[in-house]
C-alpha positions, 0 to 999 in steps of 0.5 A: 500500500502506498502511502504520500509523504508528510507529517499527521495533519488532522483534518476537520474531520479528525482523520490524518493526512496520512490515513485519508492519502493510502491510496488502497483506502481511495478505493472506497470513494467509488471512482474518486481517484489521487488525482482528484482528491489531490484537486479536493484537498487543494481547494479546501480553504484556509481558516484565518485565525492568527494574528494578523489578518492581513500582511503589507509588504513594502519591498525595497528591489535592489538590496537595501543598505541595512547598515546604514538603516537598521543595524548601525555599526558605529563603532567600525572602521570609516569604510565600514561605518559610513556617513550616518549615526545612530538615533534612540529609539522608543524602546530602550537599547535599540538604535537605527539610523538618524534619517529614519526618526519617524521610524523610531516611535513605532519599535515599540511595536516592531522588531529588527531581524539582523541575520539574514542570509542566502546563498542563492546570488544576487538580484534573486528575488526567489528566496525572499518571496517563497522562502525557497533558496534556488539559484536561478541564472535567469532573472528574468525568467518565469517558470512554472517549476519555481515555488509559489510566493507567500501571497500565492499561498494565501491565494490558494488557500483563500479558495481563488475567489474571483470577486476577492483577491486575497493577493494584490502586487502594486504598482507593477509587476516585479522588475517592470522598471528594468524591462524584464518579469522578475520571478519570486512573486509569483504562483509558480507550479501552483499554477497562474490562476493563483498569481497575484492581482497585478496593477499598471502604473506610469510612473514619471518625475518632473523634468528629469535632468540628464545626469539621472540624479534629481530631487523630486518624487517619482510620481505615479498611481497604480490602477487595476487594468481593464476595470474601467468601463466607457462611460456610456456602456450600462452593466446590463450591455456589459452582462449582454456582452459576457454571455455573447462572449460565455457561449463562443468560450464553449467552443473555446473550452471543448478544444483547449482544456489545458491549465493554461486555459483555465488560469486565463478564465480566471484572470478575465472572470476576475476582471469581470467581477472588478468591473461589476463590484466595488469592494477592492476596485474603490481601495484604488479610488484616491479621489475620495481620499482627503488631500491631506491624508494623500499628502501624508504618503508622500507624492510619491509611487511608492506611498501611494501605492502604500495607501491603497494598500492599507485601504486594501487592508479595510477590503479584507485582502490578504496579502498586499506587495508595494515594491519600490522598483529600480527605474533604470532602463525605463526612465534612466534615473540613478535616484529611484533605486536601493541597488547603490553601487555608487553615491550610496549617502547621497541618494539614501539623505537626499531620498530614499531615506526620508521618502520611506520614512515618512511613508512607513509613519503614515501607514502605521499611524493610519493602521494604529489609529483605526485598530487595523494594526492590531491585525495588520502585519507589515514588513520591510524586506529585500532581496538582499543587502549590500557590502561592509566595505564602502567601494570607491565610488561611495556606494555599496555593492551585492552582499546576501551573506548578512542583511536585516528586515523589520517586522512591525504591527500584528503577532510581533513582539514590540522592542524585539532583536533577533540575531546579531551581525558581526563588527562590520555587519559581514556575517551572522555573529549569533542566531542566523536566519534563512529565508525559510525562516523569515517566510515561516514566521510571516506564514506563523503570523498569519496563522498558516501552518508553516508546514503545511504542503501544496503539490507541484505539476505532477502531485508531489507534496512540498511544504510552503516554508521548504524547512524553515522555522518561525522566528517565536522570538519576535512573536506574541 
């Protein structure tokens, strides 16, 4: 008798996962094959009962400096410490940089993760999505056996509801400022019908100066795609025209019954329901927000992006991205960017810096004072972090062997550190932390079992942390 591999989850019912997938005891279901039950299992959908109902993750592309953010070493060599000096912060002993003040009220509700490390290469995005530290030579690649993202599994195991998107990526997809499709977001062998909902953004920045450097925002909204109907078409042309379209995708459907086919019902089902319902589509409505609240995120993309993301929270999604994307290819801007291989100072003080430390306050302060942040996670992550020595350009360049990440609001232990960098902020000094770990406490959060298993293309089991443990440290 063959049994599936995987540790003894009890179903609702009380039978194992072990004793339900025997497959001598399928026999019973009269027909009911692995296959299907697989499908079964799959579709089950998730009871949300951690603390935080929802996640935010404001995700910094490029790799992000973090010693010269949130793990200050003043005490180091000039070519380590650099520019910066440390401020206090509300919780005693924890320090981080002066031009994140804003920052320093909320670590009574946040803790700094100092430890992080992957061996995967730089500018791979895969292991801070999903956990899974895959070496992938081609960055701008998406393949259908990669693993799926934290937000694709909250998608799969929210039931995949058209009308309710439980995963939302703003203001574009993952490397739209380089010209390419990133992997790591994404649904991987869960298949596409569970990637997120993307949104289409066109940033821009008023007179751009040749040289790249420039003071003001990158501005821009993010939009849903295809959810604005002309003016003059009613909904009942609109439903006359789903059912033409309904009756010629019969045929559609009887030729091609690939998975492919039905991820691409899905999308355009999902885009019907955001066209007829106004529960997520009015999130990204900022014309109804007052000014003053908009003015609050900044005139940026990235804190717009941030405040439909908290509206997002209000409309019950799930899992929310807000990336701060790298622009150089297509609006050949130097400034918008955390990949600082050169002017690292300049650009953090003059931008970077401030722009996510007034963003950041906002939406913590708009979560704090309407209760959301009780049941709201939010994280500041990336990809990876950048070198201990200053080269010879002022910059930093690709380091994944030490980097930091701060997790703030629900299920975290306020004035919490975990792990310890080394005197130049190098390597792990104590307490390491993988990507599996750092998903698997995000999942713990959540209330998702870290080890719960999806199955790939072909109905293999893989659990969603890839061995990873939660951080209970950091955690209520």
């Amino acid at each position: 008798m063959l049994t599936m591999l995987g540790s003894q989850r009890q179903f609702c019912d009380g039978k194992t996962r072990r004793e339900t997938l025997k497959v001598g005891a399928l026999s019973v279901l009269g027909g009911f094959g692995l296959p299907q039950f697989l499908q079964a299992d799959q579709q089950r959908e998730h009871v949300w009962n951690g603390k935080a109902k929802s996640v935010i993750c404001l995700y910094l592309l490029g790799g992000a400096p973090w010693q010269d953010m949130y793990d200050m070493k003043p005490d180091a060599p000039s070519e380590v410490r650099g520019e910066f000096k440390p401020i206090a912060t509300n919780s005693p002993g924890i320090e981080i940089c002066e031009h994140l003040p804003l920052h320093a009220k909320w670590m009574d509700r946040s803790a700094i993760v100092r430890s992080i490390n992957h061996r995967a290469g730089c500018h791979n995005c895969i292991p801070s999505y999903t956990g899974w530290e895959v070496p992938e030579t081609n960055l701008g690649a998406l393949k259908e056996t990669h693993p799926p993202s934290m937000g694709s599994v909250c998608e799969y195991l929210s039931g995949g509801r058209a009308d309710s998107p439980a995963y939302v990526y703003m203001p574009c997809y993952l490397g739209w400022g380089q010209s390419i499709r990133r992997p790591g977001p994404t649904a991987g062998f869960l298949g596409s019908k569970y990637d997120p909902l993307y949104t289409e953004c066109a940033p821009y920045v008023d007179n751009p100066p040749e040289d790249g450097y420039h003071p003001q925002p990158l501005r821009g909204t993010p939009q849903i795609p295809h959810t604005r109907p002309d003016q003059e078409i009613t909904l009942d042309r609109l439903n006359g025209r789903r059912s033409l379209l309904e009756q010629l995708d019969v045929e559609r459907r009887r030729i091609d019954q690939s998975a492919r086919e039905g991820s691409w019902s899905r999308q355009r089902e999902r885009a019907w329901s955001l066209i007829t319902s106004s529960k997520v589509r009015d999130a990204f409505d900022l014309d109804k927000v007052d000014p003053q609240v908009r003015q609050r995120y900044t005139p940026t993309l990235f804190g717009q992006s941030a405040l439909i993301a908290r509206r997002l929270v209000e409309a019950g999604v799930r899992f929310i991205n807000v990336t701060w994307d790298c622009y150089w290819e297509r609006l050949k801007l130097q400034l918008h960017c955390w990949d600082t291989h050169s002017q690292n100072f300049k650009l953090l003080k003059g931008y970077n810096l401030p722009y996510l430390d007034a963003v950041y306050n906002a939406l913590m302060q708009d979560l704090s004072d309407s209760g959301l942040l009780d049941e709201t996670l939010v994280v500041v992550m990336s990809d990876f972090g950048r070198t201990p020595k200053i080269n010879a350009n002022a910059g930093r360049d690709h380091w994944t062997f030490c980097y930091s990440m701060l997790f703030s609001g629900a299920g975290i232990q306020g004035g919490t550190v975990y792990g310890a960098s080394d005197a130049q902020a190098a390597y792990p000094a104590s307490n390491p932390v993988s990507t599996a770990d750092i998903c698997s406490t995000i999942y713990q959060a959540l209330g998702i079992d870290h080890e719960t298993l999806v199955y790939d293309k072909v109905g293999r089991p893989m659990s969603i942390s890839h061995g990873g443990s939660p951080i209970r440290e950091i955690l209520t």
